[in-house]
TIMARBA-311496 format. One record per residue (C-alpha): z, x, y; residue in one letter. Coordinates in Angstrom, 3 decimals, padded with zeros to 6 digits, always signed. Layout:
REM TIMARBA-311496
up, east, north, r
Z, X, Y, a;
...
//
This chain:
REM TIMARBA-311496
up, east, north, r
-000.587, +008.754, -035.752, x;
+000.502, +009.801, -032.212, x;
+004.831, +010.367, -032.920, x;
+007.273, +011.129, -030.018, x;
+010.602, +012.220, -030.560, x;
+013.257, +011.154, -028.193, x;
+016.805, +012.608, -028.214, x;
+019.893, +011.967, -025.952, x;
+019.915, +015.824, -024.855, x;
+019.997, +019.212, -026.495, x;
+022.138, +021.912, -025.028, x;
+023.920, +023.210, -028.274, x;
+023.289, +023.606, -031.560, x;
+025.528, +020.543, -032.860, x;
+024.756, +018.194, -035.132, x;
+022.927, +016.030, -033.248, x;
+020.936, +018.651, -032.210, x;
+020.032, +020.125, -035.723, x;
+018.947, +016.353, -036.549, x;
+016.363, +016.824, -033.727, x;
+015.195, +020.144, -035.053, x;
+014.668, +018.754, -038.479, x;
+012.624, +015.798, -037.118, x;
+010.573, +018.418, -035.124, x;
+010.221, +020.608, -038.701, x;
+008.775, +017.592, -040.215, x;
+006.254, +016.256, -037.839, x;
+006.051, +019.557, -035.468, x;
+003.000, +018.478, -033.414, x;
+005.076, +015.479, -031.906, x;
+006.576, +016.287, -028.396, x;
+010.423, +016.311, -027.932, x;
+011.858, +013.993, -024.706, x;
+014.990, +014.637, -023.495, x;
+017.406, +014.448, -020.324, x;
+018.413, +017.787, -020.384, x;
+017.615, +020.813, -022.353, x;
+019.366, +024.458, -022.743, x;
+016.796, +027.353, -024.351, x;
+019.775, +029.731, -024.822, x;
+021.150, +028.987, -027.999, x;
+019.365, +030.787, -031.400, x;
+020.216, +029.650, -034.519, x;
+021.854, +032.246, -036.922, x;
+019.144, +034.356, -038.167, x;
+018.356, +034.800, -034.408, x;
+015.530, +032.537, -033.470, x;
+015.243, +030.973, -030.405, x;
+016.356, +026.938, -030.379, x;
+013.192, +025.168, -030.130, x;
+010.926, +027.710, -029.050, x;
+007.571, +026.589, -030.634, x;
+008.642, +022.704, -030.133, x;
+006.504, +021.141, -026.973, x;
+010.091, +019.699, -025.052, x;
+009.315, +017.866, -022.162, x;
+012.518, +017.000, -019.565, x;
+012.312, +015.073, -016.472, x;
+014.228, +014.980, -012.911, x;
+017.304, +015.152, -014.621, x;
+016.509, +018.945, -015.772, x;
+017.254, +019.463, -012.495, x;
+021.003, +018.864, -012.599, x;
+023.699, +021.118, -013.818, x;
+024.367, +020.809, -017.932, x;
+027.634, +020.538, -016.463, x;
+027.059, +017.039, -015.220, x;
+026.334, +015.748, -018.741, x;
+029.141, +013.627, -019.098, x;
+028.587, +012.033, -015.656, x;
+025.235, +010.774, -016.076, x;
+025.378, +008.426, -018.604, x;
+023.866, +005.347, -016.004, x;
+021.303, +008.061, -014.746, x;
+020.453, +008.680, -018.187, x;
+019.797, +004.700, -019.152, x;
+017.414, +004.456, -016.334, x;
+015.844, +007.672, -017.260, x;
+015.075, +006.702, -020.679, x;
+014.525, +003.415, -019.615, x;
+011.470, +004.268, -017.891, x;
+009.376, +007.168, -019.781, x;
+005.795, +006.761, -019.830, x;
+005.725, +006.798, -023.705, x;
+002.565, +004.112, -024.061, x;
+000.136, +006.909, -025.785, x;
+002.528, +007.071, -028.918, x;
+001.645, +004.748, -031.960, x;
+005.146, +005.728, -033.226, x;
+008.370, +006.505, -031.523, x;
+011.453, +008.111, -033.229, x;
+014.479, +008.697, -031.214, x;
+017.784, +010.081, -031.911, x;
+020.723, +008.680, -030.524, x;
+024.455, +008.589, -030.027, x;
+024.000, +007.634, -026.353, x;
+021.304, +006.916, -023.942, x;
+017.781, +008.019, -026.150, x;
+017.353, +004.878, -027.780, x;
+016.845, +003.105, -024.236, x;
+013.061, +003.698, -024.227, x;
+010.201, +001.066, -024.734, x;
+006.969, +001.336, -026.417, x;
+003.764, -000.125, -025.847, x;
+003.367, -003.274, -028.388, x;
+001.967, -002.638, -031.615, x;
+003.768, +000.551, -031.855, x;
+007.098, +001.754, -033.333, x;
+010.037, +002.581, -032.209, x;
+012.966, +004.083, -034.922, x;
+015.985, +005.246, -033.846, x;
+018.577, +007.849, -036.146, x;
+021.443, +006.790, -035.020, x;
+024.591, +008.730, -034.893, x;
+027.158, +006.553, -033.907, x;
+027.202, +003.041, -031.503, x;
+027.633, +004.846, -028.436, x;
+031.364, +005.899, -028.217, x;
+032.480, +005.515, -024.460, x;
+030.685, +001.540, -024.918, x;
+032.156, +000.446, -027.818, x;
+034.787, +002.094, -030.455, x;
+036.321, +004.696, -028.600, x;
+036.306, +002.927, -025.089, x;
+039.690, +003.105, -024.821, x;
+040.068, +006.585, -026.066, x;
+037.991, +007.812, -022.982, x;
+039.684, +005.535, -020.781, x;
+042.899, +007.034, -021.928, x;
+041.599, +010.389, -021.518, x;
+038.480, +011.065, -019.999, x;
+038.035, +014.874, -020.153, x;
+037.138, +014.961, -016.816, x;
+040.290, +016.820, -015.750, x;
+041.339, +016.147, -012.234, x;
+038.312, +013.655, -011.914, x;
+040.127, +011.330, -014.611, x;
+040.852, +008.531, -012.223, x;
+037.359, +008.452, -011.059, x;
+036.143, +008.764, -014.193, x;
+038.487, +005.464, -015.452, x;
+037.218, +003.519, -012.316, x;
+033.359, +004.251, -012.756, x;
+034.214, +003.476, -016.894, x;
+036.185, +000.143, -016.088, x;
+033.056, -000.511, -013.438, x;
+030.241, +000.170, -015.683, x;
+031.292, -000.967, -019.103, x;
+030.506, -004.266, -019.295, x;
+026.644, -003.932, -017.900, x;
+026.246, -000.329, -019.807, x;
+027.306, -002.499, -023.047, x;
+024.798, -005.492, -022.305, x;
+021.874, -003.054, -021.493, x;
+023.047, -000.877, -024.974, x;
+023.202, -003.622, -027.368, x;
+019.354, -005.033, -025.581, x;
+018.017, -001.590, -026.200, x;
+019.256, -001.766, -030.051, x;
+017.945, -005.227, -030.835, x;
+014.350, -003.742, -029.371, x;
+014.468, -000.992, -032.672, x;
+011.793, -001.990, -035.205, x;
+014.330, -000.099, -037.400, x;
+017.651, +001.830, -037.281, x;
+018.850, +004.849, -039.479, x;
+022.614, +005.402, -039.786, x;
+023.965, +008.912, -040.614, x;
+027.242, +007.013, -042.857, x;
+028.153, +004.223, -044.346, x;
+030.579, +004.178, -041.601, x;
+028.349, +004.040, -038.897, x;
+026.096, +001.533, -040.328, x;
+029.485, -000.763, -040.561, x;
+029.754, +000.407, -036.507, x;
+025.978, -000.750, -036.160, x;
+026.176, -003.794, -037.820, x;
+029.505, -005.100, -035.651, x;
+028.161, -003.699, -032.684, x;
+024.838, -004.304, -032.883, x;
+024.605, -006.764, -035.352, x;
+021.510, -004.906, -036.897, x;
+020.933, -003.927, -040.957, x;
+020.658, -000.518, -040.847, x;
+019.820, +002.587, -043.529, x;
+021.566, +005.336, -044.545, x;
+020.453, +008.608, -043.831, x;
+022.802, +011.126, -043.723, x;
+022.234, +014.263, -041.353, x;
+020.763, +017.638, -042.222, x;
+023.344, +020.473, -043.350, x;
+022.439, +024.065, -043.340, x;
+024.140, +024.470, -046.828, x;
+022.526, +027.476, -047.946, x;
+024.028, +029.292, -045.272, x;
+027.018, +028.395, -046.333, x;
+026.902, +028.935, -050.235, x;
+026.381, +032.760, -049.743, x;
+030.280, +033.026, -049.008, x;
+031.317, +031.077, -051.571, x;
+034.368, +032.740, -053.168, x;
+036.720, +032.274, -056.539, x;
+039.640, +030.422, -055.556, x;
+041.706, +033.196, -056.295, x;
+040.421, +035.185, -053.356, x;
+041.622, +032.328, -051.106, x;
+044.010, +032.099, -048.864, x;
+045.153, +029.941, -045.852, x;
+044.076, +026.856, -044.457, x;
+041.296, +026.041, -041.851, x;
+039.975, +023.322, -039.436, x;
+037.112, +023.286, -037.070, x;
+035.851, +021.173, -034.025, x;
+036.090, +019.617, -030.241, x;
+039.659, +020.065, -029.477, x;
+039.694, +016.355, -028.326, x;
+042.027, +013.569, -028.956, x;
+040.256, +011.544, -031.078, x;
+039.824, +014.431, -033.612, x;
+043.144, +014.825, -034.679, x;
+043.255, +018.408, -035.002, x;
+047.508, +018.127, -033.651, x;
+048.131, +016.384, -037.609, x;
+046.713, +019.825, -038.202, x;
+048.796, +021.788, -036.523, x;
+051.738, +020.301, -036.890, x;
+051.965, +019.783, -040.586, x;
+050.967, +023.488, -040.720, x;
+053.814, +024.473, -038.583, x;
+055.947, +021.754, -040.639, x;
+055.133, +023.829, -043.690, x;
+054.463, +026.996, -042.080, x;
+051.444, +028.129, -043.882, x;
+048.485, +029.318, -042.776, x;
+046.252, +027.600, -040.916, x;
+042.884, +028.757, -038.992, x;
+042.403, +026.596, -035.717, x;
+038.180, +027.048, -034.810, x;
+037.361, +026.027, -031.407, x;
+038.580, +024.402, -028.370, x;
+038.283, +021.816, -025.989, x;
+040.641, +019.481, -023.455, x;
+043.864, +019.646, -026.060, x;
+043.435, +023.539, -026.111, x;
+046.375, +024.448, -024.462, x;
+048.732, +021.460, -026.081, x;
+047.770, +022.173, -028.995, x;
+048.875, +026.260, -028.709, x;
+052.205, +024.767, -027.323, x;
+053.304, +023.260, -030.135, x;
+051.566, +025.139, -032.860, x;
+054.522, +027.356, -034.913, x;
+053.640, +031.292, -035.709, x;
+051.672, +030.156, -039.026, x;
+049.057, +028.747, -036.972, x;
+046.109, +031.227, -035.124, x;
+043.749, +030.212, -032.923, x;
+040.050, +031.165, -032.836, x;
+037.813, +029.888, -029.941, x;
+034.962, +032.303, -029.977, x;
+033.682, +032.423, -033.914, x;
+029.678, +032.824, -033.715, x;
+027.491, +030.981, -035.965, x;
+027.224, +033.957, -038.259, x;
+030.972, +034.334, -038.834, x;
+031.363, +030.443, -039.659, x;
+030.709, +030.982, -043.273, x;
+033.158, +033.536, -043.774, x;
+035.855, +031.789, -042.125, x;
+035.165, +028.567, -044.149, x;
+034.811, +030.052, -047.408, x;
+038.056, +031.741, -047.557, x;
+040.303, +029.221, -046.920, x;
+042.167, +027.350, -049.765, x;
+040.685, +024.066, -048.063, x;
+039.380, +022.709, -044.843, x;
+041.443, +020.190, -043.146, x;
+039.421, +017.051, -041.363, x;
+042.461, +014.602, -040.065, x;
+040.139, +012.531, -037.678, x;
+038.051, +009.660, -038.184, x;
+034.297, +011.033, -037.533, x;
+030.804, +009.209, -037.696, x;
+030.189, +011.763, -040.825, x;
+031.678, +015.188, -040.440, x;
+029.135, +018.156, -040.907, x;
+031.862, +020.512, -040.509, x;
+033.612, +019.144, -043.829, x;
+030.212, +019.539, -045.581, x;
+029.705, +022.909, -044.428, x;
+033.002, +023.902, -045.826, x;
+032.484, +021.989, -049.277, x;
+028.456, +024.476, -049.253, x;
+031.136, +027.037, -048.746, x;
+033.126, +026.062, -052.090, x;
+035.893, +025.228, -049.847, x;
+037.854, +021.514, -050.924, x;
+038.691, +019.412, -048.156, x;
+041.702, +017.728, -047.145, x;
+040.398, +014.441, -044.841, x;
+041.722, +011.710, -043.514, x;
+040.670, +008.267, -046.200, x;
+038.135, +006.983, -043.172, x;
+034.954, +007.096, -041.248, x;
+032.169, +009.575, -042.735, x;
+034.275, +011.884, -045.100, x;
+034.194, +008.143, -047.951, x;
+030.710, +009.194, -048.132, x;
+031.188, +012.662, -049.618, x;
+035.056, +013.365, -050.483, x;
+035.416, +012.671, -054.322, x;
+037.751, +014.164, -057.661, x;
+035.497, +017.268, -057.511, x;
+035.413, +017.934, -053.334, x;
+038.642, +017.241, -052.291, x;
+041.489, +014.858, -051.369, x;
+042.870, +012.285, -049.257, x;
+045.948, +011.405, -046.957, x;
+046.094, +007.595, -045.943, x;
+048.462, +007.636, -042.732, x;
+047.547, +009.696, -039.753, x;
+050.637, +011.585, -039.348, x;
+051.431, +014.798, -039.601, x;
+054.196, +013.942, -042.911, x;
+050.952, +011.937, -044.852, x;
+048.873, +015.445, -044.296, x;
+051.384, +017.498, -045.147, x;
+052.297, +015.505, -048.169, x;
+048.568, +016.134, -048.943, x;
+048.326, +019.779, -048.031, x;
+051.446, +020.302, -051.117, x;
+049.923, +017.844, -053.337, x;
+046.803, +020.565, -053.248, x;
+048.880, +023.478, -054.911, x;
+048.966, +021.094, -058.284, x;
+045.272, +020.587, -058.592, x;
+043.032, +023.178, -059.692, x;
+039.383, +022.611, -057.265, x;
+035.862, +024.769, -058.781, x;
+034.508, +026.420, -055.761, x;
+031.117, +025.612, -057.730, x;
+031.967, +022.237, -057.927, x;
+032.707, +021.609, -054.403, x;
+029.323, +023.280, -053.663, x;
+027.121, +021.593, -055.725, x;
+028.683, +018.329, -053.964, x;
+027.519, +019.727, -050.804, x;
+023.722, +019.904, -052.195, x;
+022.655, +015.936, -051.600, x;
+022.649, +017.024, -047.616, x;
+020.194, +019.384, -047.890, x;
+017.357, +019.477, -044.720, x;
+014.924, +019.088, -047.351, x;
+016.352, +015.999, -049.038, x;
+016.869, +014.626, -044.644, x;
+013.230, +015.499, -044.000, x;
+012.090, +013.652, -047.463, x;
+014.224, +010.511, -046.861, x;
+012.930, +010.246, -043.022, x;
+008.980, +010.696, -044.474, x;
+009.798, +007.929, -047.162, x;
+011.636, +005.616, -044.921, x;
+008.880, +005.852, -041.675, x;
+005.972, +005.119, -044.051, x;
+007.469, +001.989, -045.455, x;
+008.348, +001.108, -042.025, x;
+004.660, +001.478, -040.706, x;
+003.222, -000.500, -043.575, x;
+005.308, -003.481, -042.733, x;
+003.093, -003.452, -039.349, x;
//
């Protein structure tokens, strides 16, 4: 078998990206095409991102990493037209653009996908509303408004192409399936858990509150801070983005602010809070699991990709998103009593071995329906 492996772009080490690096783990001879690709990043232990994977980039390598969120029509045609008639089987992985490349007939094409892509369909207007462009935002809402409707038609021909699609939640597969209109499988994303477990600590050594992530809208991180402040107990904010400074401006003195914690100090902070806090509505939320491999319960909002993994023994749920319903939640978590081995072993169903295992089992009963 001649395999490809398409992705969107890989310039971090998110979770997208460590889906890509598991896919490369599991069939390593199979070359990685991209738009754009950063070799900076190491993963904790120190090795370089990628650096024994063949990664081949095109014209748009060229172009500042800045310009990512620009190019999303750039990256469609891209896509649109690799050269990727040598492979018998193609598998791409996609929130955005990757999934726009053909194959020759009588070959494959699979596609992990990580969410119907977000600035098309369910969070359209979210971006419209705020763009993250800064003081581009009007020209960003113009070329959105412009685009749109054609973007969405040549999105939703590229999916119905897929011999096969691979969500990462239940969620998501719901978001496929209206979107779409495609069956798809569950597969949910790799999770470097055993990092994670080494920190795990007795609750009684606990203290505080923490959340993690883009400091965007759409994330929620303000129920965060505000039913923190409400409360005033701790609470650990890791990260930043657009809402940065917002956020700081109405965050009480309970409330600290971390923007630079390394991938080797991640497992600390997680596992000594009393829980992690996820308010937003995600595709499927690898920072909550990395917490829970930490031994750390989560608080999350009852939606999106935490259903899949938030039970009795993990954590609990608020069901309004306001900052009164979380901190309703955050109280309630004083009465219950949470095994940091507990919420660990939930973590252990994510495991890279149990993603590369379900991918191997799911691709050869795809190829012998050829």
């Amino acid at each position: 078998m001649r395999i490809a492996i398409v992705c969107d772009w890989l310039l971090g080490t998110g979770g997208a990206e460590r889906v890509v690096l598991e896919l490369h783990r599991l069939y390593p001879k199979a070359p990685i095409y991209t738009s754009q690709y950063d070799s900076s990043p190491k993963l904790w232990f120190g090795d370089k991102w990628f650096e024994d994977a063949d990664i081949r980039t095109g014209w748009l390598q060229k172009l500042p990493k800045s310009l990512k969120k620009f190019l999303p029509v750039l990256r469609a045609w891209y896509f649109s037209r690799l050269d990727l008639s040598g492979f018998d089987l193609v598998i791409s992985s996609s929130g955005a653009e990757a999934k726009f490349v053909k194959v020759r007939e009588g070959a494959k094409h699979i596609s992990y996908i990580h969410a119907p892509t977000h600035y098309y369909w369910a969070r359209y207007d979210d971006y419209l509303a705020n763009p993250g462009f800064g003081l581009f935002d009007p020209v960003a809402r113009i070329g959105l408004k412009l685009f749109v409707g054609p973007m969405r038609r040549w999105d939703y021909k590229a999916a119905q192409r897929l011999a096969h699609l691979i969500a990462n939640s239940n969620y998501t597969k719901e978001q496929i399936k209206k979107y779409y209109g495609r069956d798809s499988t569950v597969i949910h994303p790799p999770v470097d858990i055993d990092r994670f477990k080494l920190l795990n600590k007795s609750s009684n050594l606990r203290h505080g509150f923490v959340t993690a992530g883009r400091q965007t809208p759409y994330k929620k991180i303000d129920l965060a801070v505000e039913a923190a402040t409400l409360l005033k107990v701790p609470l650990t904010v890791i990260g930043k983005g657009p809402d940065h400074r917002w956020l700081k401006k109405i965050a009480g003195r309970s409330v600290t602010f971390l923007t630079n914690v390394s991938d080797e100090e991640m497992p600390q902070r997680l596992g000594e809070a009393k829980a992690f806090i996820f308010p937003g509505v995600d595709d499927f939320g690898i920072a909550a699991v990395e917490a829970m491999a930490a031994g750390t319960p989560v608080i999350a909002f009852r939606g999106g990709g935490a259903l899949d993994y938030i039970n009795k023994d993990s954590g609990i749920f608020f069901n309004e998103q306001t900052a009164e319903s979380l901190a309703a939640a955050i109280k309630k978590l004083d009465s219950l009593k949470f095994s940091p081995e507990k919420v660990s072993k939930n973590s252990s169903r994510f495991s890279p071995a149990k993603f590369q295992k379900s991918i191997a089992v799911l691709v050869r009963s795809s190829l012998k329906t050829q």
